[in-house]
C-alpha positions in Angstrom: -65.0 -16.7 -0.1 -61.2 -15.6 0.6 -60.1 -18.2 2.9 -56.6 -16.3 3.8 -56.0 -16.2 7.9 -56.7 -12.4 7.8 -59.6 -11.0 10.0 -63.7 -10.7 8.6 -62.8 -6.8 9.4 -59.4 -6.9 7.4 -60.9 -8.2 4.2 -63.7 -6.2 4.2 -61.8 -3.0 4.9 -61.2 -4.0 1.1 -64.0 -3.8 -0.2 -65.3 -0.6 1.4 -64.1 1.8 -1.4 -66.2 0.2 -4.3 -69.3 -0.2 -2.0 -68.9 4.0 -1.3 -68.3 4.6 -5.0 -71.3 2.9 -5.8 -73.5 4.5 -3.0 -75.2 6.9 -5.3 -75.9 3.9 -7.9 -77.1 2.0 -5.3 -80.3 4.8 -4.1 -81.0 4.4 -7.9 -81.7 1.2 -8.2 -83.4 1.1 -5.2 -81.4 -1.9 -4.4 -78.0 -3.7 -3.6 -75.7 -3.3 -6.7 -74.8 -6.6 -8.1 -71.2 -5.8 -7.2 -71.7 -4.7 -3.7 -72.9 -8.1 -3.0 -70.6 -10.1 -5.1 -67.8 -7.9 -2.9 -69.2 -8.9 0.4 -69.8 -12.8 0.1 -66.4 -12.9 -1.4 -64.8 -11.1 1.6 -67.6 -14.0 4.0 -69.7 -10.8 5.3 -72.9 -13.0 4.5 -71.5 -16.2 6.3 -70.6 -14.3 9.4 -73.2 -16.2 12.0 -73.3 -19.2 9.2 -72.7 -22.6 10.9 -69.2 -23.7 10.3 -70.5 -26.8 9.3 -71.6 -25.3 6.1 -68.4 -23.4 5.4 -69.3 -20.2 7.9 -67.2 -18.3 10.1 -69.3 -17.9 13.8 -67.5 -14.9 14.7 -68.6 -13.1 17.8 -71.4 -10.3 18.0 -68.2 -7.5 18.8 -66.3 -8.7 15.8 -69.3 -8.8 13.4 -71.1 -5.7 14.9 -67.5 -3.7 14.2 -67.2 -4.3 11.0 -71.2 -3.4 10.4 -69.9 0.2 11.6 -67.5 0.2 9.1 -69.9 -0.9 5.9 -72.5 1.2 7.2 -69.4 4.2 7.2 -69.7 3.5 3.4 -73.3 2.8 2.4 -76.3 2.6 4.9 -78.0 1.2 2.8 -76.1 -1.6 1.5 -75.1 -2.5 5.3 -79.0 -2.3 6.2 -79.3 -5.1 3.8 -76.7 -7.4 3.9 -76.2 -7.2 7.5 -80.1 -8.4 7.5 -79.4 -11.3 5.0 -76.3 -11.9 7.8 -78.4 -12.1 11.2 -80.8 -14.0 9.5 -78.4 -17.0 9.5 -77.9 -16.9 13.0 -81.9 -17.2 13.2 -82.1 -20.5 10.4 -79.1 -22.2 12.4 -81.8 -22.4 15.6 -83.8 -23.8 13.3 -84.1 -28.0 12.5 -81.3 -29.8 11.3 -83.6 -30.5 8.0 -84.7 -27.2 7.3 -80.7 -26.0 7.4 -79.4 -28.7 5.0 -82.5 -27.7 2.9 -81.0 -24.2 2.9 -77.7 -24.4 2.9 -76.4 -28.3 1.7 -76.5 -27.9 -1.8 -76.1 -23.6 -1.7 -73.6 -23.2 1.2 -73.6 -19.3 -0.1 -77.7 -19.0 0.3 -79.1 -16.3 2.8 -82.4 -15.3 3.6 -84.4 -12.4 3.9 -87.2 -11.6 6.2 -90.9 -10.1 6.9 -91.3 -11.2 10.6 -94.0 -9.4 11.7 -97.2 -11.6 12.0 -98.8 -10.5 8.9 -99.1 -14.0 7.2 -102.6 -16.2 7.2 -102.5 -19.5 7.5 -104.7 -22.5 7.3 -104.0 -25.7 9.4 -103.2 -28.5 7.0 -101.6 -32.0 7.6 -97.8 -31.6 8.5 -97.8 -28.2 8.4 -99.7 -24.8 7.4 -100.7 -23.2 3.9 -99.6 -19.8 3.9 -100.5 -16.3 2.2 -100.2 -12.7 2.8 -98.7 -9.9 1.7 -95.5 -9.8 3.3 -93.4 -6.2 3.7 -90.6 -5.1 4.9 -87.9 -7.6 3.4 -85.0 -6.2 3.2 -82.5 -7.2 0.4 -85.4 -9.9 -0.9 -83.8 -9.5 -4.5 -80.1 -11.0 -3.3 -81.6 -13.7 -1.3 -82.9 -17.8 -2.2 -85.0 -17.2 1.1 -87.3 -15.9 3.5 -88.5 -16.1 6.9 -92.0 -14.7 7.5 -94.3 -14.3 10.4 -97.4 -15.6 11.3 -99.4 -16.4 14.4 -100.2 -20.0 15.2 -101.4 -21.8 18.4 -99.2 -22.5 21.0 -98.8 -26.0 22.8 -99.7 -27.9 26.0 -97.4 -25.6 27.9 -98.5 -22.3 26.3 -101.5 -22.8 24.3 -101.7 -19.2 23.3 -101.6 -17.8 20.0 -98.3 -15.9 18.9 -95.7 -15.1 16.9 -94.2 -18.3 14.4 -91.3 -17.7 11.5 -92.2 -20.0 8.6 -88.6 -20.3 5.8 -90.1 -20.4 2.3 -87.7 -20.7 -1.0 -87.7 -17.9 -3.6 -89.8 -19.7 -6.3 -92.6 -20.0 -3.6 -93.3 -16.5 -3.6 -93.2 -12.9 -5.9 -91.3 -9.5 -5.3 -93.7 -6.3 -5.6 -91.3 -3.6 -6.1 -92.8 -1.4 -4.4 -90.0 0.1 -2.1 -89.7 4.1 -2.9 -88.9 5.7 0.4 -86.9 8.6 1.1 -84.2 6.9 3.6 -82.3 3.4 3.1 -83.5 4.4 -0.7 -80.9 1.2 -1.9 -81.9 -1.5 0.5 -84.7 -2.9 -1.7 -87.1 -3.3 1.4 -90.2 -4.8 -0.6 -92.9 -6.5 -0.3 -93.2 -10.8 -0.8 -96.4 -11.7 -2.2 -97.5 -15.4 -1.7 -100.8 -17.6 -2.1 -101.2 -20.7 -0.1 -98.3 -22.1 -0.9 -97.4 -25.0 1.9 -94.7 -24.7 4.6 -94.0 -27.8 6.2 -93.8 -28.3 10.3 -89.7 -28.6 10.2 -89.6 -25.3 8.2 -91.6 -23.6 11.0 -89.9 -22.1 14.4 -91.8 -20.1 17.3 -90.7 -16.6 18.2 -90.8 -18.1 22.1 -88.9 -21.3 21.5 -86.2 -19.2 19.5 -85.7 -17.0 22.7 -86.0 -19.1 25.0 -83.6 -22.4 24.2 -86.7 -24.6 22.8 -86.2 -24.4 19.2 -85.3 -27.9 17.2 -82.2 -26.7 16.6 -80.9 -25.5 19.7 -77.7 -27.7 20.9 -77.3 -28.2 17.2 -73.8 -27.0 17.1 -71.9 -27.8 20.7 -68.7 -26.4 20.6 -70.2 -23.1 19.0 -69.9 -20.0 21.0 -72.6 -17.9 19.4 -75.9 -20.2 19.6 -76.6 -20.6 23.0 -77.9 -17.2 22.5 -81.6 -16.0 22.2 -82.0 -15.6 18.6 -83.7 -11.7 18.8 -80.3 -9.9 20.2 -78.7 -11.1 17.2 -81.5 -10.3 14.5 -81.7 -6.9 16.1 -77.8 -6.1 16.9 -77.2 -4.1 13.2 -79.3 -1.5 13.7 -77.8 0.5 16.1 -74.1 -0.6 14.6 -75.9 0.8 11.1 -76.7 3.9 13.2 -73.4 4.7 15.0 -71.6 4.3 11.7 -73.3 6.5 9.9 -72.9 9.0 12.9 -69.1 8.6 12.9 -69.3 9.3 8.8 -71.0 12.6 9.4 -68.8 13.6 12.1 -65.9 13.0 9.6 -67.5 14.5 6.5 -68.3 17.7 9.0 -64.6 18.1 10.1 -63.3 18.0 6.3 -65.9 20.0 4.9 -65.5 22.8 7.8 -61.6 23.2 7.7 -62.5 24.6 3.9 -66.3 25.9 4.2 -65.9 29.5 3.5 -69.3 31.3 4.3 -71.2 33.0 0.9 -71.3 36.7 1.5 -68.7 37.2 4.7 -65.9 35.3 3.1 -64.8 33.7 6.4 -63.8 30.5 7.6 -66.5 28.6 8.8 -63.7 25.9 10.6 -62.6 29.0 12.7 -66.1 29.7 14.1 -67.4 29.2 17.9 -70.4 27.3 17.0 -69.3 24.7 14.3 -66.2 23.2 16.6 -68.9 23.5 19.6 -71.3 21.6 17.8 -68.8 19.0 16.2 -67.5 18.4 20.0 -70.9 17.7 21.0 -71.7 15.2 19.0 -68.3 13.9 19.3 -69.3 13.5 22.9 -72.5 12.1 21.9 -71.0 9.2 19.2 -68.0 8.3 22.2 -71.1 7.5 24.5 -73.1 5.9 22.1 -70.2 3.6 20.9 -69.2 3.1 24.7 -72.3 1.7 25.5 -73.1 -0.5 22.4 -69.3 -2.3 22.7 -70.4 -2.9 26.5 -73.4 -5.0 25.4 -71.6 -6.5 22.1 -69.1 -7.8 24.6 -71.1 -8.7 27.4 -73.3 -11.0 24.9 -70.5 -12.5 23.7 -68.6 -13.1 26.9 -72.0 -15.0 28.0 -72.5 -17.0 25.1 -68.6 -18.7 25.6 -70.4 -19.5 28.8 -72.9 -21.3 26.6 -75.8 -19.5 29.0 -79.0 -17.7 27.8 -79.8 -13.8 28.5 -82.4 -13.1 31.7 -85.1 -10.8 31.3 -83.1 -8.0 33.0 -80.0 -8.6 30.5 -82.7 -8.9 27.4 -84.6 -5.7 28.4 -81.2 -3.1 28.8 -79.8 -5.0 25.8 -82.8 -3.5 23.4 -83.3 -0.8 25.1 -79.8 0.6 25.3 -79.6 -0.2 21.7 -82.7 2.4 21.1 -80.7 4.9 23.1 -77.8 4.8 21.0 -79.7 5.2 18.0 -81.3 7.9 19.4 -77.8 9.6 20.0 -76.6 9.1 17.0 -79.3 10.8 15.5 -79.4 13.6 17.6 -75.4 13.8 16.3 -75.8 14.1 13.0 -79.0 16.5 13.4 -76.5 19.1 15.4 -74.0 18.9 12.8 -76.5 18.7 9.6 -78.3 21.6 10.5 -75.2 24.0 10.2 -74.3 22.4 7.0 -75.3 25.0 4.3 -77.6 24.9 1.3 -75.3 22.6 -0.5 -75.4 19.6 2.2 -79.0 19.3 0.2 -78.3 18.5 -3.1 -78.7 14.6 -4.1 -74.6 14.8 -5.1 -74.0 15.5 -1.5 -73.1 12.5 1.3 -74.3 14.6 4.3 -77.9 14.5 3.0 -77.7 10.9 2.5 -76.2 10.6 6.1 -79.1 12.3 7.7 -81.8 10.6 5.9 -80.5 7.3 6.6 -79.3 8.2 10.2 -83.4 9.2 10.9 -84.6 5.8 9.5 -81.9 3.5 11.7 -84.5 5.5 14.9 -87.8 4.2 12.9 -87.4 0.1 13.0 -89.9 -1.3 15.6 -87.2 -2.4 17.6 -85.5 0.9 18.0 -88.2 3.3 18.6 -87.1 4.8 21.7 -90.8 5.4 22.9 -91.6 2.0 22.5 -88.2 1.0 24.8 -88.6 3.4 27.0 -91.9 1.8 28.2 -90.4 -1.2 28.4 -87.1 -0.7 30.2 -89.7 1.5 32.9 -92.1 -1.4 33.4 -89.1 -3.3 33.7 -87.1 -1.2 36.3 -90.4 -0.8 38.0 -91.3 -4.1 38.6 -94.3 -4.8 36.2 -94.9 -7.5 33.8 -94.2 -7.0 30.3 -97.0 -5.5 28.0 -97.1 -7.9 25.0 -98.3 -4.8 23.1 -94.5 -3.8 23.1 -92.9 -6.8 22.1 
């Protein structure tokens, strides 16, 4: 990693030319160029939330979330997955102290990726569980030594209710079906993790509750750190909507240059010059300014509250993932306005605008920012009615 004194954001601004060269190679593969990621744990993207203790940076959520604007700016993909294989460190460093020097003490550069949703089976066994599945969903699984994957388990005493658990496995524990061929994020390498009862001992094994709600074994872990007194979920979750406003702020750019010399088939005129392409460009303009105001709000709000070394309420956890599905949603609704007065060429595979837009519809599409989904929740909230579990 370059250990200089210049900013995470400084060094990567570095590196963003190469990772936008190679953003056609990238969708071909179906995966992260080897170079992409060799760029970005050189420049410490990867070690962003990384304890310090194993040679990390623990920057805030605004400074890290900024510069996931600016990668996502160059490939969506690529900043879908290695801001993933990123937020997961946040999650392991909540984890035991055993389970982190497992990861990290002899490969300080390792990261993780993830299939969280409770798809895993497992069977009880003495100091832990044996667990299989078929595991999707895990982004950037070829760059990483790890993953965390869900499962449900029996609670305790204090909540003996079944629900979510994240179990870390190592690579060899488990095979890659590459089956990811999708027509958005085409270069994240989203597959799936296939694995057989393979055994996952108790101190590699976290519940989704204790790792929101201060409980976890390695909560108080790190004392003098300002970013994990923090439910773990804001942080997992916080790239998705950075992914989505950066790729909105791309579009509005590629829009302005290719309109001041877009000159219409058949009429010969300047299509710069014309009412409705400056109407629509200040309208999502408008739309991007909003949907950056209110992200930075939240970034910095979280981060001003975890200085304070205090966890998120209810209130501040339900507008933080819900504002973050409304952003999405207008950065979307952004690059649709501009897209759809792009001309025939914005189609062919050569061109960045179609890449923009197909990418900018699946940032909307993650569980945690489908707006229909958050809109329940945030009304139930503002209402005064419990949670519905069947929105977590």
């Amino acid at each position: 990693m370059n250990t200089d004194n210049s900013s995470l954001m400084e060094r990567l601004q570095s590196v963003l030319p190469t990772i936008a060269d190679n953003a056609l190679e990238c969708e071909k593969l179906r995966t992260l160029p080897e170079e992409n990621v060799r760029l970005l744990k050189e420049v410490g993207f990867t070690r962003a939330f990384q304890p310090k203790k194993y040679g990390g940076l623990e920057i805030t959520l605004e400074e890290f979330c900024q510069c996931v604007v600016e990668l996502a700016r160059a490939c969506g993909s690529t900043a879908w997955a290695a801001t993933l294989l990123n937020t997961h460190q946040h999650q392991i460093a909540l984890f035991s102290a055993e389970a982190q020097e497992e990861i990290w003490g002899d490969d300080p550069l390792a990261t993780a990726s993830s299939s969280v949703a409770p798809f895993g089976k497992i069977e009880e066994v003495d100091g832990g569980v044996k667990l299989s599945g078929d595991m999707t969903w895990s982004t950037g699984c070829d760059h990483a030594e790890w993953a965390i994957m869900g499962f449900m388990r029996e609670g305790n005493p204090v909540n003996p209710a079944a629900h979510t658990h994240f179990a870390l496995v190592p690579r060899h524990e488990y095979d890659i079906i590459d089956d990811w061929y999708a027509c958005a994020m085409r270069g994240s390498g989203t597959k799936t993790l296939k694995i057989r009862d393979v055994f996952v001992p108790n101190h590699r094994i976290e519940s989704a509750q204790a790792l929101m709600t201060g409980r976890s074994a390695g909560w108080g872990l790190y004392p003098d750190s300002q970013i994990y007194f923090a439910a773990y979920r804001p942080y997992f979750a916080c790239g998705f909507s950075a992914i989505s406003l950066g790729i909105a702020e791309q579009m509005i750019e590629w829009f302005t240059k290719r309109s001041k010399s877009r000159i219409r088939a058949y009429t010969l005129s300047e299509v710069g010059k014309d009412v409705p392409a400056y109407m629509r460009l200040a309208e999502s303009q408008h739309q991007v300014n909003a949907a950056r105001a209110l992200l930075e709000k939240d970034w910095n709000d979280l981060s001003e509250q975890c200085k304070k070394q205090e966890l998120q309420s209810a209130d501040q956890l339900a507008r933080w993932r819900t504002n973050q599905a409304y952003a999405t949603k207008m950065c979307i609704q952004a690059v649709d306005r501009l897209y759809e007065s792009s001309g025939a060429n914005a189609w062919f595979d050569s061109n960045e605008a179609q890449r923009l837009f197909r990418d900018s519809h699946i940032t909307g599409a993650h569980a945690y920012t489908d707006y229909d989904v958050c809109k329940q929740i945030y009304g139930r909230h503002l209402i005064g009615l419990e949670p519905d579990p069947r929105l977590a």
